[in-house]
N, C-alpha and C positions, 0 to 999 in steps of 0.2 A: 779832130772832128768827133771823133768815138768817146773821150771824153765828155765833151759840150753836149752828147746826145743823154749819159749818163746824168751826167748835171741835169740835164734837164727832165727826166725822166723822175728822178729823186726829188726833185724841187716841186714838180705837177705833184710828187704823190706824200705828198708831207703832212698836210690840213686831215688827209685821208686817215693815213696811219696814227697819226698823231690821236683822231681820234676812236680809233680801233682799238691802240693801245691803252688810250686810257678806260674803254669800255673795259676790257679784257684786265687792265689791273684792278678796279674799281671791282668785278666780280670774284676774280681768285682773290683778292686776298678778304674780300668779306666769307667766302667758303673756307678761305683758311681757317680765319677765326673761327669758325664756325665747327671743325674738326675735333675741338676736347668736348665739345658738349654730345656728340655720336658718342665719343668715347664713354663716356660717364653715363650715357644712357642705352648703352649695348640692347640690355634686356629688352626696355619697349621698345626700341626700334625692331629687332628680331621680331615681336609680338607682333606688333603693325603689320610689316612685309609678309606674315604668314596668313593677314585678311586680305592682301592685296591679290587679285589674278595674276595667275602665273602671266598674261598675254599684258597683263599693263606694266609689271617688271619689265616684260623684253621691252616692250614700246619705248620705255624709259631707260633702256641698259641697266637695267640694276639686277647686277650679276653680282655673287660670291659676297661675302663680309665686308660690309662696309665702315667698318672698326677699323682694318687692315689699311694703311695709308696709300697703300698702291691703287687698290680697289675704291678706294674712296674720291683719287683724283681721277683716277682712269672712270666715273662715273659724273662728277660732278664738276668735271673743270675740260677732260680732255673729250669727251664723247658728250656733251652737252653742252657749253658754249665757242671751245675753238672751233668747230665747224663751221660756226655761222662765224665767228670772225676770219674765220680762214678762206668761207666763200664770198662775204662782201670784198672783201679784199683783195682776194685772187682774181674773180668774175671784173671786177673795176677795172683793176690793175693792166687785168691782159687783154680786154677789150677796148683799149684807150689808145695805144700806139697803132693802130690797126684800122678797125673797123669806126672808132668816135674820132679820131686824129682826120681820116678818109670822108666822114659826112661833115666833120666841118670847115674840112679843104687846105688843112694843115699840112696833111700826108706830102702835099705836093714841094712845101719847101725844103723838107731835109732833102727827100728825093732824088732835089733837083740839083745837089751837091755831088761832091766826090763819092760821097760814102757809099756802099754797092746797098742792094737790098738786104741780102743777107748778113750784113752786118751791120746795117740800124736797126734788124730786128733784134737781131741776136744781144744788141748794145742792151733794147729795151727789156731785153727777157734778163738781163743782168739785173738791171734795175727792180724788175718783179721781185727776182730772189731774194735779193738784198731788202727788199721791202718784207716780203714774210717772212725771212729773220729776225729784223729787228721786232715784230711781235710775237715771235717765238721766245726772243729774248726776255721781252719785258714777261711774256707769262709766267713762263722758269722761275726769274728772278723775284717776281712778285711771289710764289712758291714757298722760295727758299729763304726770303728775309721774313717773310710774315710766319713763317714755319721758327724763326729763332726768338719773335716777336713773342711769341705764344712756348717757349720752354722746349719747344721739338727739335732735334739734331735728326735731321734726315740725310742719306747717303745721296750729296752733290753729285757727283758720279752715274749715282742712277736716274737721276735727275735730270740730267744734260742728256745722255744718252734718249731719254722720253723724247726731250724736245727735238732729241734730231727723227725720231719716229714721226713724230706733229708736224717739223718741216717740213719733211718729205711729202707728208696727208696734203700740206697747203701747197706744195709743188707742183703734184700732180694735180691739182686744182688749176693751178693758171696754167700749165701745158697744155692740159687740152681746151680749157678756156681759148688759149691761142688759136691752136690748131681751130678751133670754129670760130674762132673770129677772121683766120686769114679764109676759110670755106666757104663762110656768106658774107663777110664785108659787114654786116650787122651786128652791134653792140648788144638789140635788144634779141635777138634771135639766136647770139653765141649766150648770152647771158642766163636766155629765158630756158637752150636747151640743156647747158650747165647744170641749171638748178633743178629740172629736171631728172636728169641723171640719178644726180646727190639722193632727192627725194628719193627715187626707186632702190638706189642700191640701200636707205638704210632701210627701208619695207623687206627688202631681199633680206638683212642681218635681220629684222626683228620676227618673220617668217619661220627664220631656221631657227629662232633659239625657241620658237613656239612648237614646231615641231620636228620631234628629230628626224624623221623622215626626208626633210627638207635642207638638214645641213646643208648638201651641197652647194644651196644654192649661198649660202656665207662666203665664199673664194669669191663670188662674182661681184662682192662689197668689198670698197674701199672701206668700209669702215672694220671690219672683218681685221683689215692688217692696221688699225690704228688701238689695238687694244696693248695699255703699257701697264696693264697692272700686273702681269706674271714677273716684268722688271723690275719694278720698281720693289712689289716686295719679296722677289725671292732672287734675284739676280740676274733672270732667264734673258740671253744675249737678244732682242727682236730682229733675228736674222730674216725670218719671211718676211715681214714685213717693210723692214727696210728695203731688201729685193724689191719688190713688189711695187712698192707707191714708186723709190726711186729709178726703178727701170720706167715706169710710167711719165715719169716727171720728162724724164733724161730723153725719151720715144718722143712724147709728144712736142717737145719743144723742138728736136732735130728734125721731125717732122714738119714742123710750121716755117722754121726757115727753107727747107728744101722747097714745100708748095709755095709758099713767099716767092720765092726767087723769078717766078715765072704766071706768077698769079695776075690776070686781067683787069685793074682793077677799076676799068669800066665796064663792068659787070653787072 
């Protein structure tokens, strides 16, 4: 049964990812290519960024040399479009077994199986994972072939390692996606408070790189622990942040099953 719930779970979110993915490859590898011409034009780009406001840099993350290939994807690939794929995705993903499954009366026939609560959720929170992998996957990989496409030998290695930092960013996204979908029962109200979130915490990062006064408040942003460019170009292991998103991820989800278990859901 735990199976056929997985099957099913994967098959509802195919059309989804499928076309997340190809947004997501369709963008890196045009920014790929797009990477020797920064190179070759180092000077005016410096020149440029030094008319731009220090406040419209933060807005935009554009932080440190953008020549440096870490820095350049950790701005233009990993902190500029995987969040929005990672929250159409996530937000979908984990408000569907739940709170869309539940108004359109679905909920009731696995239910009404053998299977307990806690593990059709938990079946379906499989299925999420495995779902933000695989466009974790295709990002990476679109990365790393368009990277050989264009003459670049980049460390695979530190590559991978990014993507499992980016997993985790889109984890912690459907966990707690969940956990507020099993809370209100609502698609549009786990969805709508999700994105919310998102919106504030990256106001909170773009706050503190405006002023330092205000760092603190960068901890209380996910995006704060999704920055992979000290990895990528200098080796730097992203132990906080790994912590961080994935204790987040790992909370929220054991959370949703536990309220799940006992949750009213004539509510």
């Amino acid at each position: 049964m735990i199976a056929s719930v997985l099957r099913l779970e994967l098959r509802r979110s195919r059309s989804l990812l499928g076309w997340l993915a190809l947004t997501s490859i369709l963008y890196t590898g045009f920014i790929t290519f797009y990477y020797p011409i920064i190179k070759q034009n180092q000077a005016t780009l410096d020149a440029m960024l030094k008319l731009w406001p220090k406040e419209m840099q933060a807005a935009f993350s554009i932080m440190g040399n953008l020549t440096d290939v870490g820095t350049f994807f950790n701005v233009y690939v990993f902190l500029m479009i995987w969040p929005i794929v990672a929250a159409i995705g996530g937000i979908l993903m984990a408000t569907r077994a739940v709170a869309a499954d539940l108004d359109r009366g679905f909920l009731e026939l696995p239910l009404a199986t053998r299977i307990s609560r806690p593990a059709y959720l938990a079946t379906s929170i499989a299925g999420q994972a495995i779902g933000m992998g695989l466009l974790v996957a295709a990002t990476i990989a679109t990365i790393l072939v368009s990277g050989l496409v264009i003459g670049e030998s980049w460390d695979t290695g530190r590559f991978l390692l990014a993507g499992c930092v980016i997993l985790a960013f889109g984890w912690a996204i459907e966990a707690v996606t969940t956990l507020l979908a099993v809370a209100t029962l609502s698609r549009g109200r786990a969805g709508g408070v999700m994105a919310g979130i998102l919106v504030g915490m990256y106001l909170l990062q773009t706050l503190a790189r405006i002023d330092p006064h205000l760092d603190a408040l960068s901890y209380l942003s996910a995006f704060h622990y999704l920055d992979t460019g000290p990895l990528v170009n200098a080796g730097v292991f992203p132990a906080e942040g790994l912590t961080v998103l994935g204790a987040a991820a790992i909370g929220g989800w054991l959370a949703s099953v536990w309220a799940f278990r006992r949750r009213d859901l004539l509510a």
